[in-house]
C-alpha positions as CSV (number, residue, x, y, z in Angstrom):
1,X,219.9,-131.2,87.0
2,X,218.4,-134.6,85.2
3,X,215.2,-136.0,86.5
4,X,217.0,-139.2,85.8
5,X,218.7,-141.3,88.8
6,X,222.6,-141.4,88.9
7,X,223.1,-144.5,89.3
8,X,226.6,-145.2,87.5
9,X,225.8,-146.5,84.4
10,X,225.5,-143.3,82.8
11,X,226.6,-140.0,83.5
12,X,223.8,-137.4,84.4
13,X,224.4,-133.7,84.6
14,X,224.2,-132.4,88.3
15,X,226.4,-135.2,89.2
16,X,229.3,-133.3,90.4
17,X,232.9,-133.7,90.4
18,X,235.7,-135.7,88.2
19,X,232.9,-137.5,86.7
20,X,231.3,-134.1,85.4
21,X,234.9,-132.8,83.9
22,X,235.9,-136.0,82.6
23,X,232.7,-136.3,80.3
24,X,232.1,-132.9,79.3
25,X,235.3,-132.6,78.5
26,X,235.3,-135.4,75.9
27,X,232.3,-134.1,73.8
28,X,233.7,-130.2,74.2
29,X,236.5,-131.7,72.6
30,X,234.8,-133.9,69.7
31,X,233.1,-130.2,68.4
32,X,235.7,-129.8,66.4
33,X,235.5,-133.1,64.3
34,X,232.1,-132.9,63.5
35,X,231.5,-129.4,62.9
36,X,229.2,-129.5,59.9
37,X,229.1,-133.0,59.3
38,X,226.0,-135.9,60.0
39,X,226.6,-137.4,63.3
40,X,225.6,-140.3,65.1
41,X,226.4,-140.4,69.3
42,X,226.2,-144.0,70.2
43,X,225.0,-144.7,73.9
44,X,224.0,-140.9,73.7
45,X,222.5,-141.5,77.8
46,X,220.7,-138.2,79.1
47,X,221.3,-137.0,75.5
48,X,223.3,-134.2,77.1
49,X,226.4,-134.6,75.1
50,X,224.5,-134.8,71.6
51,X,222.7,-131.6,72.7
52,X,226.4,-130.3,72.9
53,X,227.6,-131.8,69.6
54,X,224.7,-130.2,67.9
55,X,225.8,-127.0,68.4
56,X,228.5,-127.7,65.8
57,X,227.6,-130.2,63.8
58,X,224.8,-130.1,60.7
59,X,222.8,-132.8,62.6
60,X,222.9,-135.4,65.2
61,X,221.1,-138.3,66.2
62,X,221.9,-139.7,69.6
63,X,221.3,-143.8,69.8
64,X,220.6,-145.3,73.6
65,X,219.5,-149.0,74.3
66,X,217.2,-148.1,77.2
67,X,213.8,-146.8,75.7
68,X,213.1,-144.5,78.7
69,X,216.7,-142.8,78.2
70,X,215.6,-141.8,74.6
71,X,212.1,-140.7,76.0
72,X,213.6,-138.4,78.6
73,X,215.8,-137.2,75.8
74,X,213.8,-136.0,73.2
75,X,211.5,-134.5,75.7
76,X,214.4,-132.5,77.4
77,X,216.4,-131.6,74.2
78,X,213.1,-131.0,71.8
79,X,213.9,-127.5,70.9
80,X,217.4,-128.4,68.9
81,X,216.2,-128.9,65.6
82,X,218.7,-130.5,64.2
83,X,218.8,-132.8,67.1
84,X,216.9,-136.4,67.0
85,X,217.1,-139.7,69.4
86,X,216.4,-142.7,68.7
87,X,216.6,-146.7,71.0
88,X,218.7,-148.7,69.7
89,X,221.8,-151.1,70.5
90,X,225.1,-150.4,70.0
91,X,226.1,-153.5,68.0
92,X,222.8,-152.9,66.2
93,X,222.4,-149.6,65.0
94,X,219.1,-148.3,63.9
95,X,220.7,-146.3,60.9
96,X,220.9,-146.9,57.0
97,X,224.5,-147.9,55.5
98,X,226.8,-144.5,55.0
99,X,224.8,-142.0,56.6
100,X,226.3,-140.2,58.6
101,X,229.6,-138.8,58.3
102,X,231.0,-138.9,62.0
103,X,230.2,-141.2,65.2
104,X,230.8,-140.2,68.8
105,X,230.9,-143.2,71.1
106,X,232.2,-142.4,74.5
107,X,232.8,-144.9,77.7
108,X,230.6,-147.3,75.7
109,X,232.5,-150.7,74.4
110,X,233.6,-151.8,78.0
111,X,229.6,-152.4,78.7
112,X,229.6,-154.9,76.2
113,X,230.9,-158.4,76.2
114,X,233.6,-159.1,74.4
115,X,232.0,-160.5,71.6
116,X,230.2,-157.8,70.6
117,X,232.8,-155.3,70.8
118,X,233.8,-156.0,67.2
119,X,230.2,-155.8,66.2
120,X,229.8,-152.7,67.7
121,X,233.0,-151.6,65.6
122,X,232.0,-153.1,62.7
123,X,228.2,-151.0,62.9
124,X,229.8,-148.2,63.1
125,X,232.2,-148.6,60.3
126,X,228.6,-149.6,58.2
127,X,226.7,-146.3,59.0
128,X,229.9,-144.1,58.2
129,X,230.6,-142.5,54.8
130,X,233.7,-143.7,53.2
131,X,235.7,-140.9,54.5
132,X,233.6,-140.7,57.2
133,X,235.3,-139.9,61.1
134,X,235.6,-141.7,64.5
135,X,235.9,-140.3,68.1
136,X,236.1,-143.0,70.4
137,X,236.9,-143.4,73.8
138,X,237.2,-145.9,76.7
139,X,239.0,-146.3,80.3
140,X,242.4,-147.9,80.8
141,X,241.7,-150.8,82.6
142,X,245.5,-150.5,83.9
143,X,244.9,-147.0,85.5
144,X,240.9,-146.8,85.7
145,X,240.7,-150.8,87.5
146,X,243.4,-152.7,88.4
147,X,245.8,-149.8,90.2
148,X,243.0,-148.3,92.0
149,X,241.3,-152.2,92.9
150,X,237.8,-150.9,91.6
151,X,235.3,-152.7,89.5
152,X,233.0,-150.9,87.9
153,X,230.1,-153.6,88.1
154,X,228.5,-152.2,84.3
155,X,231.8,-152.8,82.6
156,X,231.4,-156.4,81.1
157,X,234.9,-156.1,79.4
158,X,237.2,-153.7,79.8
159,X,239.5,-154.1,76.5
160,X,243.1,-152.2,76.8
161,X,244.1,-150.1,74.0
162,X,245.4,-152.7,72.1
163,X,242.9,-154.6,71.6
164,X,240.8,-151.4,70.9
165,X,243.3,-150.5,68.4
166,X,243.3,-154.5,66.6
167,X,239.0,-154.0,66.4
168,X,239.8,-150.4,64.6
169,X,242.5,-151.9,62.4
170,X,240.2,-153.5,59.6
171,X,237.9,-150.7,59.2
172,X,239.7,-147.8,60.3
173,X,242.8,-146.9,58.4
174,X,243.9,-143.8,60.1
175,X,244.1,-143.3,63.7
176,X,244.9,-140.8,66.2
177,X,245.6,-141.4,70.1
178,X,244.8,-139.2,73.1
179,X,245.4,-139.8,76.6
180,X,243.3,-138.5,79.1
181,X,243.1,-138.0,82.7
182,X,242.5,-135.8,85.7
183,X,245.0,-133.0,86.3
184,X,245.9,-130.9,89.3
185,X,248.0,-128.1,88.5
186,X,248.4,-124.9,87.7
187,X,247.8,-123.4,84.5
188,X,249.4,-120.2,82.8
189,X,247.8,-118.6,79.7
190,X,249.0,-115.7,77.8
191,X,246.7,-113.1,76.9
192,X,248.9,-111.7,73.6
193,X,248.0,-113.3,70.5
194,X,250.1,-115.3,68.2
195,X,251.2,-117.8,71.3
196,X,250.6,-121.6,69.7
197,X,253.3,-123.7,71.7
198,X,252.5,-125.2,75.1
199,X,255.0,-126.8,77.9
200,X,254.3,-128.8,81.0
201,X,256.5,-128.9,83.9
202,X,257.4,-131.3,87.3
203,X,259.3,-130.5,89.7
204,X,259.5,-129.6,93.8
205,X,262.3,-127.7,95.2
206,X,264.6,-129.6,93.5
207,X,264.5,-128.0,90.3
208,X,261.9,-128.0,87.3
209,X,262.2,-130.5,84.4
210,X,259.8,-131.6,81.6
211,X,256.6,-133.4,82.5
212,X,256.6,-136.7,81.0
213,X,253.2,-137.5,78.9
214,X,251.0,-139.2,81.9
215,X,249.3,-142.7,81.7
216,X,245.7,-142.2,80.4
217,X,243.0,-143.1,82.7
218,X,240.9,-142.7,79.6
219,X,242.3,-144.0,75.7
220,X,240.9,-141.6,73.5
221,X,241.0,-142.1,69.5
222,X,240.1,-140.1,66.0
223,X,239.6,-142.7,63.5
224,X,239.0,-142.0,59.9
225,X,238.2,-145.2,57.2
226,X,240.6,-144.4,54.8
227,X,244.0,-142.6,53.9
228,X,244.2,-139.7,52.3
229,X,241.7,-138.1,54.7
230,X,242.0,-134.3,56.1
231,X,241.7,-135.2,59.9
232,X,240.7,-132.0,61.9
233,X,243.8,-130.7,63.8
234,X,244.3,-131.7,67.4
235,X,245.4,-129.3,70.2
236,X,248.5,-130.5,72.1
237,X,246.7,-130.0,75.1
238,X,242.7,-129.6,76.2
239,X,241.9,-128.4,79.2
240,X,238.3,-128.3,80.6
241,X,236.6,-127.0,83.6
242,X,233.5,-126.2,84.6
243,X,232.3,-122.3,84.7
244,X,232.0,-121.9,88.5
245,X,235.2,-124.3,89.1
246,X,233.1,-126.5,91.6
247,X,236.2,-128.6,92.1
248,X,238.5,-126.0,93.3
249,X,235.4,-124.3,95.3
250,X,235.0,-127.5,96.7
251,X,238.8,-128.1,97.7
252,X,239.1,-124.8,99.3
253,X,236.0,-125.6,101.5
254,X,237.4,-129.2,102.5
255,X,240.7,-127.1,103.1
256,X,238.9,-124.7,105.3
257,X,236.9,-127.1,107.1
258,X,240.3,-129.1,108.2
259,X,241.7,-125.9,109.1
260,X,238.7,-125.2,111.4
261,X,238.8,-129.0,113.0
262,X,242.5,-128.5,113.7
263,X,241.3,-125.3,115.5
264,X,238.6,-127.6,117.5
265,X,240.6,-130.1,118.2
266,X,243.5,-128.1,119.7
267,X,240.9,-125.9,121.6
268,X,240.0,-127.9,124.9
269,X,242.5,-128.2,127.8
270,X,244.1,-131.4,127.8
271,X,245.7,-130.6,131.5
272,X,242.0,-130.2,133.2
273,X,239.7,-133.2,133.5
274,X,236.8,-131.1,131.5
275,X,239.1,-130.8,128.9
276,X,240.4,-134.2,128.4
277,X,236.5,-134.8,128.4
278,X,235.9,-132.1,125.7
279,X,239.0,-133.6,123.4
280,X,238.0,-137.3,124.0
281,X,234.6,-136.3,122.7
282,X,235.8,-134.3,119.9
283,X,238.2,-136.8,118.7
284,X,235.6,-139.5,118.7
285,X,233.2,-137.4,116.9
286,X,235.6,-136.6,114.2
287,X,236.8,-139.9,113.7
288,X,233.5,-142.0,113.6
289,X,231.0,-139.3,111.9
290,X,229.0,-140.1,115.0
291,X,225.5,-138.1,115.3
292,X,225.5,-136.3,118.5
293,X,222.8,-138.8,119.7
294,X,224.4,-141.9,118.8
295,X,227.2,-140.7,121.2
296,X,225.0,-139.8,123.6
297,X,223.8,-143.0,123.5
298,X,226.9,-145.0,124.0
299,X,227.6,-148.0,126.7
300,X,231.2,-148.6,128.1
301,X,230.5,-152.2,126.7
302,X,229.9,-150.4,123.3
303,X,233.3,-149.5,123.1
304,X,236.4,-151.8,122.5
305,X,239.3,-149.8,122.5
306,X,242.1,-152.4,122.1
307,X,240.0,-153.9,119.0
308,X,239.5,-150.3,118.1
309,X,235.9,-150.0,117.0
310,X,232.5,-149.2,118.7
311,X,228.8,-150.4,118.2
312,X,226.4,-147.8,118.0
313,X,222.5,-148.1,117.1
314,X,221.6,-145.2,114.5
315,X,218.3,-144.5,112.7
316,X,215.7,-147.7,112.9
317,X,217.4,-148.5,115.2
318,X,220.2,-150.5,112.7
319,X,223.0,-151.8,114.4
320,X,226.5,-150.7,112.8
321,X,230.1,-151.4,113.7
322,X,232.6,-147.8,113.4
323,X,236.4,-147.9,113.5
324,X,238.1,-145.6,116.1
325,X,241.1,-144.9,114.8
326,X,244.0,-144.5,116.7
327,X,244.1,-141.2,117.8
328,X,240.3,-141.2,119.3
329,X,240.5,-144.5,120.9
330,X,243.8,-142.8,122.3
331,X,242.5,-139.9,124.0
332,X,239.4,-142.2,125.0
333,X,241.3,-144.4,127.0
334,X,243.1,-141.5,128.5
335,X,240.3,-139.8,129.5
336,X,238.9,-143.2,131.0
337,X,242.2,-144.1,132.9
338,X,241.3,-141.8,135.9
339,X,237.6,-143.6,136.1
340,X,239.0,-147.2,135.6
341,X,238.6,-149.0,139.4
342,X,236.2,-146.1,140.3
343,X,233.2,-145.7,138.5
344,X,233.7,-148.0,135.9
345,X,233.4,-151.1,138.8
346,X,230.5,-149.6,140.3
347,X,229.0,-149.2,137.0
348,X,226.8,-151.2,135.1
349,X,227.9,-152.3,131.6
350,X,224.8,-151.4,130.2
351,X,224.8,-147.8,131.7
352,X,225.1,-144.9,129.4
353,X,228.4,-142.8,129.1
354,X,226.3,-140.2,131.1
355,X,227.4,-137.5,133.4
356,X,226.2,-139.9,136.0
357,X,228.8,-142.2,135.1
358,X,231.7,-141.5,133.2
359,X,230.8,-137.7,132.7
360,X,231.6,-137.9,128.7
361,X,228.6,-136.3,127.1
362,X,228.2,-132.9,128.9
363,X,229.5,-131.1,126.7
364,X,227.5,-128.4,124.1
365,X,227.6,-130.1,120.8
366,X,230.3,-128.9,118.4
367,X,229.9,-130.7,115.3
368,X,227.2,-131.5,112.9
369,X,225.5,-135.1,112.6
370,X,226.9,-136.9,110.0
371,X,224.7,-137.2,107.0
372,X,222.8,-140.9,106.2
């Protein structure tokens, strides 16, 4: 785990999830470009990705804009010796002309503006040997923004891969796409030698047929300056996942946890008045992420069913507004029909939902506090 704070502008390691597979994954991948060669990783962040190039390549100097990123670096990676960092901008490179005969530059010319994406482009192309390689990467602003409605708030400009492609043009001769993006599958390897072909398949219980090639959430590209030049071959497919598969282990426990909340919800007895009390009370739990207290806590004013949200005061005693959703504020109002004209007009607004009154919250606590 990095001492430095995730904050999205760089990847740290610890930071689980897609995140974690997406950038590993790029730099397990570049190994094979610059094995033996000089190479430069621009925007190298925590420095964890040059630490990984430099198990393959003859040297590497990682280049960050943010002094205390290199600091944290050198101190973390100091026993690679042929590792070295170093501050500097991206359209600015601290390096001599043609020295270095690769540059890694991942998820790094969307957090410049626009106009000095060409310089960034054009830096590289200076510090590179004549047939000097390229592995470059950046997100699809079609798949990574606009479809999903996100903004990434460090991504000045987010160029697509044309214009990526127009920047490499005048200094990059040769050049080799990738797509990539998260997969959930299943995978099949076979465990003779001398297999080298690969398929992918779609399909339900329809039938099976090819897989088309997906959109990439990520544009990856091998550049090299000039013709002529003996590009490293690429796989068909790379596959990448961590060594204790935290995704899956952590699908299988969301899995198991809605397996055991149908349980919970289906156990109370919806016939009796306890256990319409027991399922209102579950439901609302489940469908706020409601600390037991804050329930406990609850007003009938506090709750709007026909607007479908409650107020609730949390920690520091903060105000917040929860949606209900339609199945708790259901089984809420059901539970409350019985009381409405009873207990509810002899009741004070600003009375609790207390056995006293609307005996909702006598009941053992069956699920955890939701987290801050």
């Amino acid at each position: 785990m990095s001492d430095i704070e995730f904050t999205g502008e760089r990847f740290v390691p610890g930071v689980p999830g897609e995140i974690a597979h997406e950038h590993w994954h790029r730099y397990a991948f570049a190994r094979r470009f610059v094995a033996g060669r000089r190479t430069l990783d621009v925007a190298c962040g925590e420095g964890y990705g040059s630490a990984l190039l430099a198990s393959a390549a003859a040297t590497v100097v990682g280049v960050d804009v943010a002094p205390e990123v290199v600091a944290h670096a050198a101190q973390r990676y100091r026993d690679r010796s042929n590792l070295r960092f170093e501050a500097g901008s991206a359209s600015r490179l601290p390096l001599a002309d043609a020295s270095v005969d690769a540059v890694v530059s991942f998820e790094t010319i969307e957090h410049l503006p626009r106009e000095d994406q060409p310089r960034m482009i054009a830096e590289i192309a200076r510090v590179l040997v004549d047939d000097g390689l390229l592995i470059l990467s950046a997100p699809n602003p079609v798949e990574y923004s606009q479809k999903r409605g996100y903004r990434n708030p460090f991504h000045i400009h987010e160029p697509d891969r044309a214009e990526i492609d127009e920047m490499l043009a005048q200094w990059f001769r040769v050049r080799r796409w990738h797509r990539q993006r998260r997969y959930f599958g299943s995978a099949l390897w076979c465990e003779g030698a001398g297999a080298a072909d690969f398929e992918a398949w779609q399909g339900s219980e329809a039938g099976a047929v090819p897989a088309p090639l997906p959109e990439a959430m990520y544009a990856l590209v091998v550049a090299a300056r000039r013709d002529g030049v003996d590009l490293p071959r690429s796989p068909s497919v790379s596959l990448f996942s961590d060594g204790t598969e935290s995704e899956l282990v952590r699908m299988d426990a969301n899995a198991a946890e809605v397996l055991r909340l149908d349980r919970l919800l289906a156990q109370p007895d919806t016939a009796t008045p306890r256990g319409l009390r027991d399922k209102a009370l579950i439901e609302l739990l489940y469908a706020t992420g409601l600390r037991v207290t804050e329930l406990l806590s609850l007003k009938p004013a506090d709750v709007n069913l026909d607007a479908g949200y409650l107020t609730c005061i949390g920690k520091g005693d903060k105000q917040r507004i929860v949606p209900l959703g339609h199945a708790a504020a259901d089984w809420v109002r059901r539970y409350l029909a019985p009381w409405v004209g009873r207990r509810l007009r002899g009741a004070s607004s600003g009375d609790g939902l207390s056995p006293k009154h609307l005996e909702l919250v006598d009941v053992v606590p069956v699920m955890p506090a939701a987290p801050e």
